[in-house]
C-alpha positions in Angstrom: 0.0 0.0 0.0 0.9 3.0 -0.6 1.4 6.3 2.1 -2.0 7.7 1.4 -3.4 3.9 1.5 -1.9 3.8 4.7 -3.5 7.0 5.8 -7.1 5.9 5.1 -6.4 3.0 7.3 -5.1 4.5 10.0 -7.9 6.8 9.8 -10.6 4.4 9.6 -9.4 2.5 12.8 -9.0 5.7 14.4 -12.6 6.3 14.2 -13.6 3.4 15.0 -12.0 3.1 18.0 -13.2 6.4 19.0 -17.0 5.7 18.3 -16.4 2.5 20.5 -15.0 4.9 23.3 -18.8 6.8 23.1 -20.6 4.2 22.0 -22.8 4.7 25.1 -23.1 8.5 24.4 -24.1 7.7 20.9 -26.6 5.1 22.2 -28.6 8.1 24.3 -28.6 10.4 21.0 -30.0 7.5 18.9 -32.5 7.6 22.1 -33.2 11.3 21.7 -33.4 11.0 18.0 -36.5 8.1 18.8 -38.1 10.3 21.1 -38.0 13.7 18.9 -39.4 11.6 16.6 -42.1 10.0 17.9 -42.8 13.1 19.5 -42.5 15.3 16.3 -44.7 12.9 14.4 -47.0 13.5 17.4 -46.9 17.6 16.9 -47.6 17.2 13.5 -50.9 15.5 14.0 -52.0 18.6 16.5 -50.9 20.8 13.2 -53.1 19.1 10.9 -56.1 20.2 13.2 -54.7 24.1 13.2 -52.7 24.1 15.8 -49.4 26.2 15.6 -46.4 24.1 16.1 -45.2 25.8 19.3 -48.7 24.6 21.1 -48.3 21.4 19.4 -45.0 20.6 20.6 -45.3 22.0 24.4 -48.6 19.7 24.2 -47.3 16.4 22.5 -44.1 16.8 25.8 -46.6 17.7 28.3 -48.4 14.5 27.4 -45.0 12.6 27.4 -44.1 13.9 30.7 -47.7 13.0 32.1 -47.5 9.5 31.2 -43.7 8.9 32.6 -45.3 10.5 35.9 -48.0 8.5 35.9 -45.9 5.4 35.5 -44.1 6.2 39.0 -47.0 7.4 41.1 -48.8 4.5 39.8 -45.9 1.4 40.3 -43.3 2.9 42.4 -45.4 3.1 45.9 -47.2 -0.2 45.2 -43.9 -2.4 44.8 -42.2 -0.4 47.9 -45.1 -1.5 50.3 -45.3 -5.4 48.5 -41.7 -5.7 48.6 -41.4 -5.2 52.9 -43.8 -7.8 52.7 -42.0 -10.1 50.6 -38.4 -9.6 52.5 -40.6 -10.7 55.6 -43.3 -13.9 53.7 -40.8 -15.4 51.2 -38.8 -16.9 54.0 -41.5 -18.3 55.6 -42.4 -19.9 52.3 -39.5 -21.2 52.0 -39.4 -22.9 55.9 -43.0 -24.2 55.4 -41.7 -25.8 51.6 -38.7 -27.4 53.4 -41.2 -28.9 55.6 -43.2 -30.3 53.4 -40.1 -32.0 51.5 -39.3 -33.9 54.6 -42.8 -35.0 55.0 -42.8 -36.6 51.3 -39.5 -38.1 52.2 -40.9 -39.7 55.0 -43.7 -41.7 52.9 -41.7 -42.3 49.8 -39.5 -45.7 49.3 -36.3 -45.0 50.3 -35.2 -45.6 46.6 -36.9 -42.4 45.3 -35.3 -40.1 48.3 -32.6 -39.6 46.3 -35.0 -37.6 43.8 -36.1 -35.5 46.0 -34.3 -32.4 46.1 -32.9 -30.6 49.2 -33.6 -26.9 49.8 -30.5 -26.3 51.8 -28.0 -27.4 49.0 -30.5 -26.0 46.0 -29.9 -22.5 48.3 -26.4 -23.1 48.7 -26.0 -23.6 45.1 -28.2 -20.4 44.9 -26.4 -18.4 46.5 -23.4 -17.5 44.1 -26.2 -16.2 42.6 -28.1 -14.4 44.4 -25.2 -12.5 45.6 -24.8 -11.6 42.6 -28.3 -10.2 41.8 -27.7 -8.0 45.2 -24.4 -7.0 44.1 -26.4 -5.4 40.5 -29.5 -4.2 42.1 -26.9 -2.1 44.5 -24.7 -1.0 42.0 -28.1 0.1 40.0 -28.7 2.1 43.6 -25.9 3.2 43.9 -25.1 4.3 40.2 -28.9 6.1 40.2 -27.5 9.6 39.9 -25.3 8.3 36.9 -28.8 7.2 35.1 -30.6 10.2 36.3 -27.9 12.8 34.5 -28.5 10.2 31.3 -32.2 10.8 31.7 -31.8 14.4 31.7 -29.5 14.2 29.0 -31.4 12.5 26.8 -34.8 15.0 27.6 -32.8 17.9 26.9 -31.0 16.4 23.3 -34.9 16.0 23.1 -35.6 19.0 23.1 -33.4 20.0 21.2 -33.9 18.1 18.4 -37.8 19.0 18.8 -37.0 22.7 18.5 -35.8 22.7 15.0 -35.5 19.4 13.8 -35.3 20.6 10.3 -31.6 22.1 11.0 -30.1 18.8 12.6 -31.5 17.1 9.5 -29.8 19.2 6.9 -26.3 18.8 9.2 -26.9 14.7 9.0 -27.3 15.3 5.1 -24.6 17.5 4.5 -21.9 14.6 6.1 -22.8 12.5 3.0 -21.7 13.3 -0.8 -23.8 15.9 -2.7 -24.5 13.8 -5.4 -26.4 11.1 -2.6 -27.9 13.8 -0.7 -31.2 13.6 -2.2 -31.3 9.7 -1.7 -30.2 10.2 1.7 -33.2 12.2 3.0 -35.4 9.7 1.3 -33.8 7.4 3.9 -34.3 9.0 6.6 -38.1 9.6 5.5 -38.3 5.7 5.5 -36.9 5.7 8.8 -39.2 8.5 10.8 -42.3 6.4 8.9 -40.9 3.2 10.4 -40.1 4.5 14.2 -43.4 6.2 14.4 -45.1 2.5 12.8 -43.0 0.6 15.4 -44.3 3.1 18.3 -47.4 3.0 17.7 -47.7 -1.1 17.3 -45.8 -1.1 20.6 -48.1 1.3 22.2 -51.0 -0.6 21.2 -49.7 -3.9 22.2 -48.9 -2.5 25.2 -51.8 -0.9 26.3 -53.7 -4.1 25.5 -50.9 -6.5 27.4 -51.1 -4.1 30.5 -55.2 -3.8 30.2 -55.4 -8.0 30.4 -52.6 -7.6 33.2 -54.8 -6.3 35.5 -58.0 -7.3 34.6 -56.6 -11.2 35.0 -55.1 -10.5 38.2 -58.2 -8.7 39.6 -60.0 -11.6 39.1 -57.4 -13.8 40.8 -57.7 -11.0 43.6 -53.7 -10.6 43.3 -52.3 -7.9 46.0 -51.2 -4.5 43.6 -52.8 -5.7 40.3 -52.8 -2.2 38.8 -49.0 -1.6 39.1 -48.0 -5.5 38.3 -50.7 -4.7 34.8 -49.0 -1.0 33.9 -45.6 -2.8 34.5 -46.4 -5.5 32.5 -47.2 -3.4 29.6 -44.3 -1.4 29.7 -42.0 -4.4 29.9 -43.8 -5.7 26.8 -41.6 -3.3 24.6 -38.4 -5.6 25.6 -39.7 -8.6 22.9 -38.9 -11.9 24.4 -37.2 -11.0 27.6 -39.9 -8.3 29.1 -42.5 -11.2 29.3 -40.3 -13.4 31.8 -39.2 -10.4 33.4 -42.7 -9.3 34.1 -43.6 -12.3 35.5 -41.3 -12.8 38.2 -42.6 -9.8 40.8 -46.3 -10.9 39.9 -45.8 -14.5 41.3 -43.6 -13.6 44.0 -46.4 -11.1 45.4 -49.1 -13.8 44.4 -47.1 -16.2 46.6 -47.9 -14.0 49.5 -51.6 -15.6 49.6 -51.3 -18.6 48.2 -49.0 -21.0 46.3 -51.8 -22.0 44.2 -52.2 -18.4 43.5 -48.7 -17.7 42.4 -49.3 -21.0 39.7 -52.1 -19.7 38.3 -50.8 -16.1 37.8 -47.6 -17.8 35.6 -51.0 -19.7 33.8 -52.5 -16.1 33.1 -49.3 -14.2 31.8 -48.5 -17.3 30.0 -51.7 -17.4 27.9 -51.7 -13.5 27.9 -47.6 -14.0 25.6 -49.6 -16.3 23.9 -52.6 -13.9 23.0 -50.5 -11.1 22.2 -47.4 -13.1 19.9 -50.1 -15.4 18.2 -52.6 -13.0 17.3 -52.1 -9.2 18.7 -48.9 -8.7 17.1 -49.3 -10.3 13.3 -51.9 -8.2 13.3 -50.9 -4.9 14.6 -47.2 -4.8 13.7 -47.7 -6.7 10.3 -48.6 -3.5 9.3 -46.0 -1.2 10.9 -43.0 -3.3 11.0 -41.6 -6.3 9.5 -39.0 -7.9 11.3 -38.3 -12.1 11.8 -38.6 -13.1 15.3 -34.6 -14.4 14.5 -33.5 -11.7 14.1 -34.7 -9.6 16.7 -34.1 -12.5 19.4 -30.0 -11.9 17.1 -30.1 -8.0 18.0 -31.1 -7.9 21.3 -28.5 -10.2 22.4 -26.1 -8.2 20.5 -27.2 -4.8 22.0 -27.2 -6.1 25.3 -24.0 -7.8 25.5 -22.2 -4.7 24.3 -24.4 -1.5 25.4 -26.0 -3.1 28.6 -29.5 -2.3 29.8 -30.1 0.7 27.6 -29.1 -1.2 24.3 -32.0 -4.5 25.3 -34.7 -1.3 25.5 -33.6 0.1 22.2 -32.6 -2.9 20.2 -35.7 -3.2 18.4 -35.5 0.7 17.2 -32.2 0.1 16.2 -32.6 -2.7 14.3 -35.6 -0.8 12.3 -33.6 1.8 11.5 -30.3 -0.8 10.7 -32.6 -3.2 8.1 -33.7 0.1 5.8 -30.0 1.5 6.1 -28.5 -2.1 5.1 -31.8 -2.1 2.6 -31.7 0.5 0.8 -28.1 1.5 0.2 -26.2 -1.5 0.6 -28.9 -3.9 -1.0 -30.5 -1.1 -3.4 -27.4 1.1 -4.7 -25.2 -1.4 -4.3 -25.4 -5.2 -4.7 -28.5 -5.0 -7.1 -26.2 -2.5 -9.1 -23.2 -4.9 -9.2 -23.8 -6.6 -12.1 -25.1 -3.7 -14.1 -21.9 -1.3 -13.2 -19.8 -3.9 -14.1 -21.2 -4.2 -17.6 -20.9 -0.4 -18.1 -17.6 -0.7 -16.9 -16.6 -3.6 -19.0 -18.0 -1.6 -22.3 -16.1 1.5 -21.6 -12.8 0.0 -21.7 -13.8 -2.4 -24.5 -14.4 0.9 -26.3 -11.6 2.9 -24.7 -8.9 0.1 -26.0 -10.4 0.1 -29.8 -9.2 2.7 -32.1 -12.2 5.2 -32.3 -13.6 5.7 -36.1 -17.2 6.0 -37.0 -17.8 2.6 -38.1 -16.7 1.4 -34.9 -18.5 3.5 -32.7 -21.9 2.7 -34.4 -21.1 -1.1 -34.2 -20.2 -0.9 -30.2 -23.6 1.4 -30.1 -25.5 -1.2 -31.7 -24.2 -3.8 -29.4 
């Protein structure tokens, strides 16, 4: 290679070592970027009905802002009361389970003993774990100032972007050639129609995951069945994982009346995944957003093996937005115009190479 050659390389790993460095800073823009979006798809509605766009926006963040407050007045006080309770019940459970283990040892042949497990070493083995667990969830208390400056970081980008998102645009453009300018902001139209289709299939799913939440657990008479039903919903934007994580506080507070209880909430959320992948989602997201269930399972474990927490909430997005990148200008402009630049190509120096008269030239024309 030669010293310019060399250049460009060490150029290229340059940057990319640097956008590795902020990867997590460039996670919370793509964050902002979602939000303005959502919310300045939202603004435009309120336009369409005469609204001037100052109105509009204050009004589409106000409504933001009021469901993010709602969330925490609703959950937050309902899980601090249950979880006393559970600190004080589950080991209790666990004395009166041990108990009845010994019993059934008692009455069984002494050949099947063996296949009865023991609670002390299954919470010796546990335990490894468990510390674990307690190490995270204090490390996520301690580190909450850390993800309350990100918060704030990513509502003000949001704002920001919400002010004039015209101007940010035309920057993003500029960064690419003039000559693919044009196609570029076709792109990015293509990606705003896609976010605000994956929103609003994820709202609606949501809204209709937390609404069967809570109505199913009313009926089982399940201690905090409004906060377990608004948290399942909201969990239901993690695909695959949020269902399992949803689960797990709704039993354990279930298993504060009854065992029997706790079984048949895992029954109800169960058939509730199965509601909402079977039918819900075909229907609703068939229309906003395509994606195989591979492939998102592929991204999420991706984004949350290298950008933690934050990259499992946004993998979906991400993706979106990666399949019409790797769509339209790797696939579009430049695999399905492989074979058709290399024929140009190969005709230019066919001609190039040939001694130009007009004889020639009409016979390579006619070719």
């Amino acid at each position: 290679m030669n010293l310019g050659q060399w250049i460009g390389l060490i150029a290229l790993v340059l940057s990319l070592y640097i956008l590795w460095q902020i990867r997590e800073v460039l996670l919370l823009m793509f964050g902002a970027v979602v939000l303005a979006t959502t919310l300045n798809r939202l603004a435009r509605r309120f336009q369409r009905s005469g609204m001037k766009r100052g109105i509009a926006v204050l009004l589409s963040v106000t409504i933001f802002l009021g469901l993010i407050v709602l969330f925490f007045f609703v959950v937050v006080p309902p899980f601090a009361v249950e979880f006393q309770a559970l600190t004080k019940q589950v080991p209790q459970g666990l004395a009166r389970f041990n108990t009845w283990l010994n019993y059934l040892k008692d009455r069984i042949p002494a050949q099947l003993t063996a296949y009865v497990p023991d609670l002390n070493s299954l919470i010796q083995q546990a335990q490894p774990f468990i510390n674990r667990v307690l190490g995270n969830s204090l490390a996520l208390v301690s580190g909450s100032l850390e993800v309350l400056l990100k918060t704030l970081l990513v509502l003000v980008l949001t704002g920001m972007f919400l002010a004039d998102p015209t101007a940010y645009r035309k920057v993003f453009v500029r960064l690419f050639p003039s000559f693919y300018r044009r196609r570029v902001d076709g792109i990015l139209d293509k990606c705003e129609v896609s976010l605000e289709g994956w929103v609003t299939g994820a709202f609606i799913a949501m809204s209709v995951v937390g609404l069967m939440s809570v109505i199913g657990l009313s009926i089982l008479r399940v201690r905090s069945a409004l906060a377990l039903g608004v948290l399942a919903g909201f969990l239901n934007l993690i695909p695959n994982l949020g269902p399992t994580m949803s689960v797990v506080p709704a039993m354990a507070i279930a298993l504060l009346d009854a065992p029997w209880k706790s079984v048949a909430v895992f029954i109800l959320y169960f058939i509730i995944q199965q509601v909402e992948s079977n039918f819900l989602t075909p229907i609703v997201m068939a229309h906003q957003v395509s994606l195989l269930p591979a492939v998102t399972l592929i991204a999420q474990l991706f984004f949350v093996t290298f950008f933690g927490f934050l990259g499992l909430f946004l993998a979906l997005p991400l993706t979106v937005v990666a399949k019409i990148w790797v769509q339209e200008v790797l696939i579009k402009d430049v695999l399905d115009q492989w074979g058709d630049k290399s024929h140009r190509e190969t005709e230019f120096v066919l001609v190039s190479d040939e001694p130009q008269t007009e004889k020639s030239a009409e016979n390579v024309a006619n070719d």
